[in-house]
Every structure is written in C-alpha cells, then in structure tokens.
LOKETI-514693 format. One record per atom (N, C-alpha, C): x, y, z. Coordinates in pm, whole numbers, padded with zeros to 5 digits, always signed. Atoms other than C-alpha are relative to their C-alpha. Example, Ala and Ser with C-alpha at 12.3 -4.5 7.8 and 13.67 -1.06 7.14 Angstrom:
+00089-00119+00000/+01230-00450+00780/+00090+00120+00000/-00082-00119-00006/+01367-00106+00714/-00077+00109+00073/
// end
This chain:
-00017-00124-00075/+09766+09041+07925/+00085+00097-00082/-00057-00083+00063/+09907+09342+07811/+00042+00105+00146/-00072-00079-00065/+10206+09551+07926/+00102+00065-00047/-00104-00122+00025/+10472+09820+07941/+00190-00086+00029/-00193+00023+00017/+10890+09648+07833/+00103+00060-00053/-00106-00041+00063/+11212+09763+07771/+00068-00094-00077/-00094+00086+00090/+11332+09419+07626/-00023+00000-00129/-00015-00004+00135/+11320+09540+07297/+00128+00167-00028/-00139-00140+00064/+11552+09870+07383/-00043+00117+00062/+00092-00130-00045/+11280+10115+07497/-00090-00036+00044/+00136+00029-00076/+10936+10131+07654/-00104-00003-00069/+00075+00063+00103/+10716+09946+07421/-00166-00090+00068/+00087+00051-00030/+10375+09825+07457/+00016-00151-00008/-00001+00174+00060/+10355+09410+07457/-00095-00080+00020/+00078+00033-00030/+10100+09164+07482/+00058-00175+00010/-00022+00161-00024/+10120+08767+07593/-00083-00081+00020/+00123+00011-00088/+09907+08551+07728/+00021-00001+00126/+00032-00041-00185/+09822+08528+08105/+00077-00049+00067/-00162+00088-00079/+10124+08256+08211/+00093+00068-00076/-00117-00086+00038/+10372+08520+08033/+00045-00018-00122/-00048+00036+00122/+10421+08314+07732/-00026+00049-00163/+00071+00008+00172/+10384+08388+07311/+00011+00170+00046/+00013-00141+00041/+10494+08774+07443/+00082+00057-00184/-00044-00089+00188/+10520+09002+07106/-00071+00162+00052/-00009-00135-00014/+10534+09381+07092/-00105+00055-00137/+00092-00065+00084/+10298+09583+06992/-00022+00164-00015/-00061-00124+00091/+10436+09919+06937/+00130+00020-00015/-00121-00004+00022/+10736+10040+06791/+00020+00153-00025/+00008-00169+00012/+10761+10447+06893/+00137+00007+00003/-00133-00031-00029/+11062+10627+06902/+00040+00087+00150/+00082-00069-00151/+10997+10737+07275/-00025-00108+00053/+00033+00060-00080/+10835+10577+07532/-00152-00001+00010/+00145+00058+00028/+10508+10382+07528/-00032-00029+00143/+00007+00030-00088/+10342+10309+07845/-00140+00004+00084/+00154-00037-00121/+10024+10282+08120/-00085-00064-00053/+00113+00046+00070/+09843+10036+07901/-00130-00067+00058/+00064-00008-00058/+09495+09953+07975/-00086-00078-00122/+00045+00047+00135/+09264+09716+07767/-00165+00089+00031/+00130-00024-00033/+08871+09777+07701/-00061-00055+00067/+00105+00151-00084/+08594+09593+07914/-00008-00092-00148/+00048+00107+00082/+08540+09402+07569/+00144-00064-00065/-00107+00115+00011/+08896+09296+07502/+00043+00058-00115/-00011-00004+00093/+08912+09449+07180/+00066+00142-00031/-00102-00130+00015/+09116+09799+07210/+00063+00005+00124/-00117-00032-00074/+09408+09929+07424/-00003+00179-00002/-00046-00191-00024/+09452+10290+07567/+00159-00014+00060/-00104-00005-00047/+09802+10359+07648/+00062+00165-00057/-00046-00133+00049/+10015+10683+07651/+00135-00018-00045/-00206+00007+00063/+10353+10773+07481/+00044+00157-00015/-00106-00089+00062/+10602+10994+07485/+00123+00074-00066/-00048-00016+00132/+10726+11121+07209/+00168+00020+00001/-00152-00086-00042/+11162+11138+07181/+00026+00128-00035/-00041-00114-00016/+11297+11478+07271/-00118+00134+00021/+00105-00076-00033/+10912+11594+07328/+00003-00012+00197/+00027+00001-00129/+10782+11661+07735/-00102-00005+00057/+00186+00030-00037/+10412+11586+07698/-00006-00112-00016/+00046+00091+00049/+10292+11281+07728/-00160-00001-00068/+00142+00029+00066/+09941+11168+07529/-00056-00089+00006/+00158+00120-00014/+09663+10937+07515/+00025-00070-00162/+00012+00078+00111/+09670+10660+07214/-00077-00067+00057/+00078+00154+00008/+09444+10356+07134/+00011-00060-00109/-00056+00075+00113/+09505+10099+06890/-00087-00125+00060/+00102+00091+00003/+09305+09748+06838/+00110-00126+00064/+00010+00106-00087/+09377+09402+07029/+00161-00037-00073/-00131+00064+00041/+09695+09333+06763/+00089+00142+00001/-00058-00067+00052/+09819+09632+06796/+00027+00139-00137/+00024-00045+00071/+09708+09804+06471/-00099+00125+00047/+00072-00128-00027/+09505+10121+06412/+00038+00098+00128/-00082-00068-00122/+09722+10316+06653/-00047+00150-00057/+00064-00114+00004/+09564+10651+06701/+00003+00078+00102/-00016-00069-00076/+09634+10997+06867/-00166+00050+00043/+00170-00058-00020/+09308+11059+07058/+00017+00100+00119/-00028-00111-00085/+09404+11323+07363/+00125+00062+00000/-00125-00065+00043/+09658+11554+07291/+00008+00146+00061/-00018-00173-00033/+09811+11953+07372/+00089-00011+00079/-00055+00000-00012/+10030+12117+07462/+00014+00015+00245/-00025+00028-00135/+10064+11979+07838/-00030-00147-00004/-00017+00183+00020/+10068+11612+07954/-00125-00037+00051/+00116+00054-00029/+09747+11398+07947/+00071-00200-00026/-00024+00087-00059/+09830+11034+08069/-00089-00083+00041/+00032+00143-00101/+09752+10674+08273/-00137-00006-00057/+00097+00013-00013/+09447+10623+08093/-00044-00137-00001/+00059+00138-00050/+09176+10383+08157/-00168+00029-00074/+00157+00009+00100/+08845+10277+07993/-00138-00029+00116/+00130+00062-00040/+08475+10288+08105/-00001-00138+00014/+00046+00192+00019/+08303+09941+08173/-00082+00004-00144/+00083-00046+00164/+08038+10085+07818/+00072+00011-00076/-00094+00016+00104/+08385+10144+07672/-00053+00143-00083/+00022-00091+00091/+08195+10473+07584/+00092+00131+00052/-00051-00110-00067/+08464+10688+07808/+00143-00037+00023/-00132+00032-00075/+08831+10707+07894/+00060+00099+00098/-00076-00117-00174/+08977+10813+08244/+00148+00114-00051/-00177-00045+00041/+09311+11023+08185/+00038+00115+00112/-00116-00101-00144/+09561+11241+08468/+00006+00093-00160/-00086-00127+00079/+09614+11600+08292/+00036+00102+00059/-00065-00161-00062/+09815+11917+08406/-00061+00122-00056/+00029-00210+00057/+09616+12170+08196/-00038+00071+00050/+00070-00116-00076/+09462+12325+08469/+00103+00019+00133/-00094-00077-00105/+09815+12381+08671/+00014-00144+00089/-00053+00102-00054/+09794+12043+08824/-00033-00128-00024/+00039+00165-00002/+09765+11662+08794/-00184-00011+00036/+00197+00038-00058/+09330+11606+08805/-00032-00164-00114/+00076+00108+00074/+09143+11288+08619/-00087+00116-00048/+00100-00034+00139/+08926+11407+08306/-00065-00132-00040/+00084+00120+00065/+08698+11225+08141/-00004+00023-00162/+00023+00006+00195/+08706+11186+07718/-00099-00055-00043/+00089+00075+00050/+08396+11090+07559/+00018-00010-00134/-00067+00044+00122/+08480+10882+07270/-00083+00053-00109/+00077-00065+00146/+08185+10983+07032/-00033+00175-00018/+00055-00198+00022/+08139+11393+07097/+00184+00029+00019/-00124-00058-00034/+08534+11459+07206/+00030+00079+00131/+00046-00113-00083/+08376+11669+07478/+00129-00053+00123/-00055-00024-00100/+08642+11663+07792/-00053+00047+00104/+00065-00085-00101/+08550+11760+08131/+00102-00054+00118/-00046+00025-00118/+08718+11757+08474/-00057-00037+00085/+00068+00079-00120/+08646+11517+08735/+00004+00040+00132/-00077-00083-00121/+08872+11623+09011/+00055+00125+00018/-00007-00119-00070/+08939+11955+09240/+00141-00027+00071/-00100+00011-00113/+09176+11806+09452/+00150-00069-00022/-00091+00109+00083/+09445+11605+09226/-00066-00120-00016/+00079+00130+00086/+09414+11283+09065/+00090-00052-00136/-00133+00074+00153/+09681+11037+08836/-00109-00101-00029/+00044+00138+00061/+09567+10658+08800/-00130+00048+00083/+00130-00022-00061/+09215+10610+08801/-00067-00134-00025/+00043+00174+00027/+08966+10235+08774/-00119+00094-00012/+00122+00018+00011/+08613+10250+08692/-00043-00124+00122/+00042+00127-00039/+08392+10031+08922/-00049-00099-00093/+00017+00092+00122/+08268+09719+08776/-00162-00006-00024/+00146-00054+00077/+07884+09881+08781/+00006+00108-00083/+00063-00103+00069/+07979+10179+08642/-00066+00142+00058/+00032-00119-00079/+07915+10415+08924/+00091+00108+00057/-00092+00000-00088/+08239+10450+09078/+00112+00026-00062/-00058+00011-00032/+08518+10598+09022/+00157+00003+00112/-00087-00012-00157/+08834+10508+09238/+00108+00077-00072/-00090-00085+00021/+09140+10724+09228/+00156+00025+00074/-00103-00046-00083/+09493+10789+09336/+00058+00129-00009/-00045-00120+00064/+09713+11069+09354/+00151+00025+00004/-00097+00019+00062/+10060+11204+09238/+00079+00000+00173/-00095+00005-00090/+10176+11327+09617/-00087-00035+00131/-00021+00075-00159/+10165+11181+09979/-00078-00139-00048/+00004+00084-00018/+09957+10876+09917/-00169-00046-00024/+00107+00062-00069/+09606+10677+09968/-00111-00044-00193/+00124+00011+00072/+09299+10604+09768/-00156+00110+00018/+00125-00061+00006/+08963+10816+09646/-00074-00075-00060/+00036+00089+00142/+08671+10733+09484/-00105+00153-00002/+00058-00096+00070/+08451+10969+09291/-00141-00029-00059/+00128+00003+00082/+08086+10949+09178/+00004+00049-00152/-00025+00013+00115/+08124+10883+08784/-00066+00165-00076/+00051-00104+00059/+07858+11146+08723/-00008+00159+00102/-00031-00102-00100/+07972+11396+09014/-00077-00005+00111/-00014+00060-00165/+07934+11409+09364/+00090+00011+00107/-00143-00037-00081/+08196+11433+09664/+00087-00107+00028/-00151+00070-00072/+08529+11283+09735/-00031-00069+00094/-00009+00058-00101/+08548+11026+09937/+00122-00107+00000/-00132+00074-00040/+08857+10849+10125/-00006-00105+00059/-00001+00146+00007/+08921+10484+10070/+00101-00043+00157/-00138+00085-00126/+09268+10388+10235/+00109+00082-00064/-00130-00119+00014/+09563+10585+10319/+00109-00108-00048/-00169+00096+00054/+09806+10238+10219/+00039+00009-00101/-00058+00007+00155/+09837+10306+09871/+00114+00164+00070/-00178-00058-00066/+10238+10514+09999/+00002+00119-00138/-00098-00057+00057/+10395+10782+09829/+00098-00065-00135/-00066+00021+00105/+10498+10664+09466/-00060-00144-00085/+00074+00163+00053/+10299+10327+09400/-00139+00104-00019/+00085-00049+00040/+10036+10534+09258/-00112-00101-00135/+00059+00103+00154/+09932+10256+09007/-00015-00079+00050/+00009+00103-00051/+09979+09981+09239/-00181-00016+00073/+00169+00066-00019/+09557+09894+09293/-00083-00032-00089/+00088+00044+00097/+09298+09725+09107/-00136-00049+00059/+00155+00031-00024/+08954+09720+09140/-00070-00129-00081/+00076+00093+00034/+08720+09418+09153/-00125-00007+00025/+00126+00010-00036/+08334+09319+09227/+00010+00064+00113/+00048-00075-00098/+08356+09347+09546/+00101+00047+00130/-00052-00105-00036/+08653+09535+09681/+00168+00045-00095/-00099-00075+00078/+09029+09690+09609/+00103-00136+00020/-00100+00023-00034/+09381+09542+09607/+00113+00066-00025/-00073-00126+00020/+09654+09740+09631/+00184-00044+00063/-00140+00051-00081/+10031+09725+09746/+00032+00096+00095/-00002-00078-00141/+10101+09870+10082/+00156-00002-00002/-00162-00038-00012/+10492+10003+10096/+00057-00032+00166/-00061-00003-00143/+10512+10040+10468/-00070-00084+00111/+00100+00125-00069/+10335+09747+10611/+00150-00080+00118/-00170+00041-00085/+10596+09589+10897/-00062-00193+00007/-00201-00005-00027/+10770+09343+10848/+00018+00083-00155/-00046-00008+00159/+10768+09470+10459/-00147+00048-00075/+00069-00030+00079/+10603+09585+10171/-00118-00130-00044/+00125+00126+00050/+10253+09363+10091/-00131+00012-00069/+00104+00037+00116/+09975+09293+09865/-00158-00012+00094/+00148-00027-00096/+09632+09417+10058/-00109+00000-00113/+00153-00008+00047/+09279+09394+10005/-00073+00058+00049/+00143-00043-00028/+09010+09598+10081/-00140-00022-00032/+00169+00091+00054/+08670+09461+10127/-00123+00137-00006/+00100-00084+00017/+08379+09708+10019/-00101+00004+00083/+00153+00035-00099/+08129+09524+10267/+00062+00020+00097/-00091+00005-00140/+08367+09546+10566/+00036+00140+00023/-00075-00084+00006/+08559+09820+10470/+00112-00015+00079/-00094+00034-00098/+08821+09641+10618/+00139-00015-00101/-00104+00021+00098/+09196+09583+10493/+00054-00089+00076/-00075+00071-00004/+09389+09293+10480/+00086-00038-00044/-00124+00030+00145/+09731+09157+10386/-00026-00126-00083/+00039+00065+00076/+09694+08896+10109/+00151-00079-00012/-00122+00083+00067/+10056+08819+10026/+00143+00137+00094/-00148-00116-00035/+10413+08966+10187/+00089+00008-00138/-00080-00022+00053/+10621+09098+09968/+00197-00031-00003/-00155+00043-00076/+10954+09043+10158/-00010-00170+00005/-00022+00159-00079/+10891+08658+10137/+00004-00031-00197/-00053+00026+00120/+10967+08724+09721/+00149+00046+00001/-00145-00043+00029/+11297+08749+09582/+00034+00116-00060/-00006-00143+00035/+11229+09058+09408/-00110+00153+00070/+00074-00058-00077/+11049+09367+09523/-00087+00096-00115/+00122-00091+00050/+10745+09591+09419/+00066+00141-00056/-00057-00092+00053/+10845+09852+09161/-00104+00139-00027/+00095-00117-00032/+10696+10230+09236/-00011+00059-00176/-00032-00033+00123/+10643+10455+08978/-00114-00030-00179/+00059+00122+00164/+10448+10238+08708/-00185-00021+00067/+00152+00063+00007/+10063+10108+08644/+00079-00131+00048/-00069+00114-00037/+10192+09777+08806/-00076-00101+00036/+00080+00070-00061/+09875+09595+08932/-00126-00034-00084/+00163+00066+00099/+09546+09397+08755/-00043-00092+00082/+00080+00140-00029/+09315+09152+08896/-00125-00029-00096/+00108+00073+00073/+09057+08942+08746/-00160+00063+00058/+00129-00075-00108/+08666+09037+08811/-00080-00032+00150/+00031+00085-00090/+08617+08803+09052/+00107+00023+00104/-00130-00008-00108/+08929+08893+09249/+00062-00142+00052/-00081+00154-00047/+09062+08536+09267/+00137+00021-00093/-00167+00002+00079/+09378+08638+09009/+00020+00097+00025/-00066-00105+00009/+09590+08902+09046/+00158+00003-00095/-00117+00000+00113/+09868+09025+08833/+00085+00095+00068/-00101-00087-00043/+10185+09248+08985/+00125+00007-00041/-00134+00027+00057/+10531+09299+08887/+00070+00054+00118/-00112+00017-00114/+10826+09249+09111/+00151+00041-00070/-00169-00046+00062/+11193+09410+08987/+00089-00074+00104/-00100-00013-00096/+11512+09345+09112/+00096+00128-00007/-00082-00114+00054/+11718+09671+09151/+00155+00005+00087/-00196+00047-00024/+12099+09698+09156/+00009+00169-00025/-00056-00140-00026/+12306+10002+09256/+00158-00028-00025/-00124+00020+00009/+12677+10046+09157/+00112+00124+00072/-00047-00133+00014/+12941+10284+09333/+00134-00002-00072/-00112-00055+00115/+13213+10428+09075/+00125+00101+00082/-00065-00076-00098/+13522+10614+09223/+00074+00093-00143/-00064-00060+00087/+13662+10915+08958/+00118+00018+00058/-00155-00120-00008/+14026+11086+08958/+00062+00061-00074/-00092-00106+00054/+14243+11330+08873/-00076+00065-00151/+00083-00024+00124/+13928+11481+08644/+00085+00133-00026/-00054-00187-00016/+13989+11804+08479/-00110+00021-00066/
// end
C-alpha cells in the first residue's frame, strides 16, 4: 500500500506492504507530499506536493519505486487529490482555476484538460467499469457521482460530514465511507449500489484511536472484503503566559 507520513520530518510519500511492514519512503520534497493514489495496474503513483514557501499545490507521478518523479499538472492555482482511470489513460484532479474547487479530467497522451463539475468537487474514485464517476466536496458534506463522459449530478449519501472529504472508497458493487455523526459515534458505512441502502460496518468509538478528517484516509480492495483506514490519536495541551511585554 502506499501512503502520506510525517515519520521522516515532513509529509512524504511511503510505500509498505499491506500488514504495514518493509515501509520505505518514496519521496524526499522539501514541502509536503501527499493524496497518493496508485494506477489500476500497480505500476505508477499520482500524488500532489507542495512546494516549501509556495501556495499551490500540483499533480506528480512517479513509478511503483518511487523513481521517474514528474510534474504533470501545474499553474498558477492549486490542482490536487488526484486519482487514476481504471485504462490508466486519465487522471481525476480538484482545481480552483475557475474561482472554485471542481474535478477536471487530464488526459495523459494529448494534455487536453477539461472540467467535469459545475457545482464543486475535491476527492474523486472512478467506478470499477469505467462509467462512473463518484465525488465529494470541499463544504457541508455527502457524496456525487458523475457520468465519466457527461451527464447530470446525482446524490449518493449525505454521511460523508463536513471535513472527511477523502474518507470513501469505491468497490464492485457499492461505497464505504466514514460517517462522523452516526450515534453512538463516528463509523465505517457501506453503501450497497443494488439496495441503495447504508449500513454501519464497524464503530469507530469501540477503537482506541479516532478517524482523522482532512486527509485521503480510506481504500478498499475490489471485492470489498478489505478495507484500509487510518485512525490518529490527537492530544491538546493548555499553556498559561505572564507578565509578557
């Protein structure tokens, strides 16, 4: 698997295998690396970085070890969270150049760009035919999905909350996602495509750590029998000053 650590100092790309073990880093920016995303064939990585003392982020890809690291979406505004076709002939990406957060599409062999979304649009999945894609967005909350080659909006599930914008992953045959305000606690849902139904899968409040917003944070397998999530623990300190001048 491949993911976004600070245990090297900064926010570095890394890769391991699937029980966590044999991790090694696989970039070394002076900035912050992050949102990584492999190909359907296993054999490249999209991830964005941004650059120290710059305020755009960008689009890179680089090969399975890490190597051939290459600026492929760039300008001056931020293009982000990308994600690969299932053909591997396209990559999803969130950009502000048109005044707000939308999904674009990059086609790897012409360069050509185009806008997907009208309505906003950050993290985005491909389905796993190739027809579909699903979508979140930066404010209030939920899930879209989008007809690959255009078409209208349509609204999944309002549980993907306010700030877990990364937290879902698409499989055969439906979503999973992390639900913030689920009672008793934050939990690990599924949405079935044939049902269109949602269910909880796992509580969150019955781990020792909790679901961290903010981040690409979620993967499952194609089959939806594995899932992958990350759980933080977060600590707060209060400090008392005096007699400043």
């Amino acid at each position: 698997m491949v993911f976004e650590s600070m245990r090297s100092g900064s926010d570095q790309i890394w890769k391991s295998n699937s029980d966590g073990s044999n991790a090694r880093r696989l970039t070394s920016f002076t900035g912050i690396a992050g949102s990584p995303r492999w190909s359907a064939n296993g054999k490249a990585i999209a991830f964005d970085y941004l650059p120290e003392g710059q305020i755009f982020r960008q689009v890179y890809t680089m090969d399975a070890e890490g190597r051939n690291q290459q600026l492929l979406i760039s300008g001056s505004y931020n293009n982000s969270i990308p994600s690969w076709s299932r053909d591997g002939k396209t990559i999803y990406f969130c950009s502000d150049r048109s005044g707000s957060f939308q999904i674009w599409r990059h086609d790897m062999a012409s360069g050509r760009e185009t806008q997907l979304t009208r309505d906003g649009g950050l993290a985005s999945m491909e389905s796993l035919d190739g027809r579909t894609l699903y979508f979140s967005k930066l404010s209030g909350g939920g899930i879209w999905s989008i007809p690959v080659f255009g078409g209208e909006t349509q609204h999944i599930t309002s549980a993907l909350h306010f700030g877990y914008w990364g937290e879902f992953a698409v499989t055969e045959n439906g979503l999973y996602l992390i639900d913030s305000d689920t009672d008793p606690g934050p939990s690990l849902m599924y949405f079935s495509f044939r049902t269109r139904q949602l269910k909880p899968v796992f509580n969150l409040n019955e781990a020792p750590r909790k679901a961290v917003p903010w981040s690409a944070n979620l993967g499952a397998s194609r089959d939806g029998r594995t899932v992958l999530f990350v759980l933080g623990t977060f600590r707060s300190s209060l400090v008392m000053a005096e007699n400043l001048q």
